[in-house]
TIVEXNU-958503 format. One record per residue (C-alpha): x, y, z; residue in three letters. Coordinates in steps of 0.2 Angstrom, whole numbers, plus 5000, padded with zeros to 4 digits. Example, Ala and Ser with C-alpha at 12.3 -4.5 7.8 and 13.67 -1.06 7.14 Angstrom:
<batis>
506249785039Ala/506849955036Ser/
</batis>
This chain:
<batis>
501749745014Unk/500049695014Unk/498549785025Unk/496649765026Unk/495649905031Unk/493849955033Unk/493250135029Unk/491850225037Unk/491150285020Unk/489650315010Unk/488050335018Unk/488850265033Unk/489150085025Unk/490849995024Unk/492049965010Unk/493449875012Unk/495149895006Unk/496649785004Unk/498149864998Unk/499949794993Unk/501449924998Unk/503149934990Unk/504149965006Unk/505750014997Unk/504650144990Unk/503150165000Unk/502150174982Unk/500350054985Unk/500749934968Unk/499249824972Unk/497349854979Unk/495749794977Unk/493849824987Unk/492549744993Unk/490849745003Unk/491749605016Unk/493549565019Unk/493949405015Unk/495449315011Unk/494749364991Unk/494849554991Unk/496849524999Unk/497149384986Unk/496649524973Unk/497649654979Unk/499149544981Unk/498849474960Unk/498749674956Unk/500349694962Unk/501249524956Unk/500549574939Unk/501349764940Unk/502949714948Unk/503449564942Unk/504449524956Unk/505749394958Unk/505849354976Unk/504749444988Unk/504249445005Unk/502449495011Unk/502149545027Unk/500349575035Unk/499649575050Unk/498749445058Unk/497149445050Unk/496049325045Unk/496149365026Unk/498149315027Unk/498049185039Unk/496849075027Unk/497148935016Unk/496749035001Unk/498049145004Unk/499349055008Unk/499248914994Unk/499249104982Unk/500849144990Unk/501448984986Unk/500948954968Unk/501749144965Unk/503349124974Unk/502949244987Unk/503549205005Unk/502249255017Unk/502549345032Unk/501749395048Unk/501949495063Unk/501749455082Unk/499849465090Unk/499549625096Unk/501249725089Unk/500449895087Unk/502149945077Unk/502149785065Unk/501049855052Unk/501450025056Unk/501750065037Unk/500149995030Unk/499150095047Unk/500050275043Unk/499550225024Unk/497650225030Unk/497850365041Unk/498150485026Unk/496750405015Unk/495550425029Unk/496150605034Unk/496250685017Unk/494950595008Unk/493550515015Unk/493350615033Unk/493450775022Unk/491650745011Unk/490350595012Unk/489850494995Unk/488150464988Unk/488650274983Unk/490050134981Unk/490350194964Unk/490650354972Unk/491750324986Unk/492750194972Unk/493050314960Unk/493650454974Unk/494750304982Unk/495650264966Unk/496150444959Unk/496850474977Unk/497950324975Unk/498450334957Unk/498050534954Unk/498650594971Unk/499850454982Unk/500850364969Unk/501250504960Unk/501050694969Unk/501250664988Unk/502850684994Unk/503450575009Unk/504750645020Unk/505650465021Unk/505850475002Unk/506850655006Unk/505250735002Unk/504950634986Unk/503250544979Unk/503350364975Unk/503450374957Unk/504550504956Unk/505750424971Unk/505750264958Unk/506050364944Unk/507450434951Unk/508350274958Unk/507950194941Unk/509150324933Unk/510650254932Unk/510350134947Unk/510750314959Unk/509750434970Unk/510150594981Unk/508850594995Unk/508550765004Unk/507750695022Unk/508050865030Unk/507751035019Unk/509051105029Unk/510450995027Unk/511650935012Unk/510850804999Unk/511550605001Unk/511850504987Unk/511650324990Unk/512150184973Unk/511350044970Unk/512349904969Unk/
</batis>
């Protein structure tokens, strides 16, 4: 799942993000900034993630935005093997995954302390993706798991017990 966003940040400029989501595993596997969002800063984000996944057959949904809806984009899809998909106009729910994503960048890191610089705000940005979300913060739809360690489990032997409700029994679901 693929989502551009702008954030209020330093000295009340905007930087843009575009981020790649795993939705098996909610872990962001591609991202990338910018001063404008253009259909480069998504193509950017969406190479970041091809490049760490190395994905046989993938789907990436998006919004309506202009960045997916361009040429660029598409003919990247394309050349990669990635089928491009798109929600309705005006589905508040569609990229509700990508939104929620936002939501807890914007409310535990940049609403909490303004940056001097993009340097700044980039640096700040990155560690709460690759310091904090990937691998720390815990998702109740992974049974309270972070990404990386929700991976991590299902990678060992291609099983994991997911604990959605603290106060009932553990489910094991197999992989196939």
């Amino acid at each position: 799942m693929g989502c551009g966003h702008d954030l209020h940040s330093y000295s009340g400029r905007f930087l843009y993000l575009a981020v790649v989501i795993d939705v098996f595993s909610l872990k962001v596997v591609g991202w990338s900034f910018g001063e404008t969002m253009t259909a480069n800063l998504a193509i950017s984000a969406l190479n970041m993630a091809l490049i760490t996944r190395k994905p046989g057959k993938v789907i990436h949904h998006s919004d309506q935005g202009s960045q997916y809806t361009s040429v660029e984009f598409g003919k990247r899809c394309k050349e990669m093997g990635v089928r491009p998909s798109m929600g309705s106009v005006g589905d508040a729910y569609d990229n509700a995954m990508a939104e929620r994503f936002f939501a807890s960048l914007e409310c535990e890191l940049i609403d909490r302390r303004s940056r001097k610089n993009k340097t700044e705000e980039r640096l700040a940005i990155f560690t709460w993706i690759e310091a904090w979300y990937n691998p720390i913060r815990r998702h109740s739809g992974l049974g309270y798991l972070s990404p990386n360690n929700f991976e991590r489990k299902l990678n060992e032997n291609n099983q994991i017990e997911i604990n959605f409700n603290p106060l009932l029994p553990v489910e094991t679901f197999s992989i196939p």
